[in-house]
C-alpha positions in Angstrom: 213.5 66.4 -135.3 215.5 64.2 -137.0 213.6 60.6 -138.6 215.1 57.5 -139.6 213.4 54.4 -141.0 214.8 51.2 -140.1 215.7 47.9 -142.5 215.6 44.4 -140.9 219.2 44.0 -143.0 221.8 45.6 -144.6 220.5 44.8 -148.0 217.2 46.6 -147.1 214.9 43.7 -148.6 211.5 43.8 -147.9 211.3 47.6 -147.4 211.4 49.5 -143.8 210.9 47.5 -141.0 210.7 50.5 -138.3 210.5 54.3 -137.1 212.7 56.3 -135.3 211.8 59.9 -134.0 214.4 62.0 -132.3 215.1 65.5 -130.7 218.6 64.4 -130.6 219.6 67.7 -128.9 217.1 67.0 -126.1 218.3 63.2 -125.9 214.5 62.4 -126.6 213.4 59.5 -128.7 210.2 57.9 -129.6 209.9 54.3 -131.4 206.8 52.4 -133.3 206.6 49.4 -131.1 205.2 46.6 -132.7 204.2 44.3 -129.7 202.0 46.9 -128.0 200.4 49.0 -131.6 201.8 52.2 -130.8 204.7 54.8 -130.0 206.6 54.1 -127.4 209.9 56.4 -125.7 212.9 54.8 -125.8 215.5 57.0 -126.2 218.3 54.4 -124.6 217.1 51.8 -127.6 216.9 54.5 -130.4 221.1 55.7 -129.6 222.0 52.2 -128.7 220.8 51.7 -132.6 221.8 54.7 -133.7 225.1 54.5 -132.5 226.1 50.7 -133.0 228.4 50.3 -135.7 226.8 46.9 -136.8 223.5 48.9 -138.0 225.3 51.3 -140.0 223.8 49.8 -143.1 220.3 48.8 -141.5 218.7 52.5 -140.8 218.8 55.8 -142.5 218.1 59.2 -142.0 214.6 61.2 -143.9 212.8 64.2 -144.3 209.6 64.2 -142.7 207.2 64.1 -145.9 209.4 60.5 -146.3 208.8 59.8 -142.4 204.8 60.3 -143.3 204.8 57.7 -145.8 207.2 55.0 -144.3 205.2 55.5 -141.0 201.5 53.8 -142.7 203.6 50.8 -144.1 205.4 50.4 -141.3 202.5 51.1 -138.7 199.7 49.2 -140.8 197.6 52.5 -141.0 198.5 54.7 -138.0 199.6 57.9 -139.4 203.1 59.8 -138.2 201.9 61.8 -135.2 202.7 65.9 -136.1 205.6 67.0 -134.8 203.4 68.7 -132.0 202.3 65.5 -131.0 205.8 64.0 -130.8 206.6 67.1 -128.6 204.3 66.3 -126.0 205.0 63.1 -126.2 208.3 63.8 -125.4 207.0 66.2 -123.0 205.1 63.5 -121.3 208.3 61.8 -120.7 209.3 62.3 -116.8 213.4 62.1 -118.9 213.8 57.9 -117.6 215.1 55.7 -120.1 212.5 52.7 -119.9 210.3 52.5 -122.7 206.9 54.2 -122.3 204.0 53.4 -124.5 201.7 55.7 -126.1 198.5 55.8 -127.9 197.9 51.8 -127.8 195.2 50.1 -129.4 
């Protein structure tokens, strides 16, 4: 599993501003979508990201104690799911690229 937290700019003001879960080796990716309160699989969005030269500065990469704690600021108060949870949420998955939400509010 590989976590990154996401800046709104390059200069990282105003703390994280997102979450990125991966299985990169599976292609997998889960998101915290703030329109609909919850995680959401987007694998397509997290490497277009990921892999845009423009963002270099705006994300980086964590352990997942860091992950844990960027996850309630970012989230408002939702806690990182375990990484059994993201699992089968990835599992869930039927391997599309559209986003699909979990856990909404």
């Amino acid at each position: 599993m590989t976590y990154y937290v996401i800046y709104r700019n390059d200069e990282r003001v105003g703390g994280p501003a997102g979450l990125f879960i991966m299985d990169v080796g599976a292609g997998k990716a889960i998101l915290w979508d703030h329109r609909s309160r919850g995680w959401a699989f987007d694998p397509g969005l997290v490497v277009r990201f990921v892999n845009d030269y423009r963002n270099i500065d705006r994300f980086e990469t964590v352990d997942r104690a860091t992950a844990e704690n960027v996850a309630v600021t970012v989230t408002g108060g939702t806690a990182l799911p375990d990484e059994e949870g993201i699992r089968a949420m990835f599992a869930a998955t039927s391997g599309g690229g559209g986003r699909q939400p979990f856990g909404q509010r």
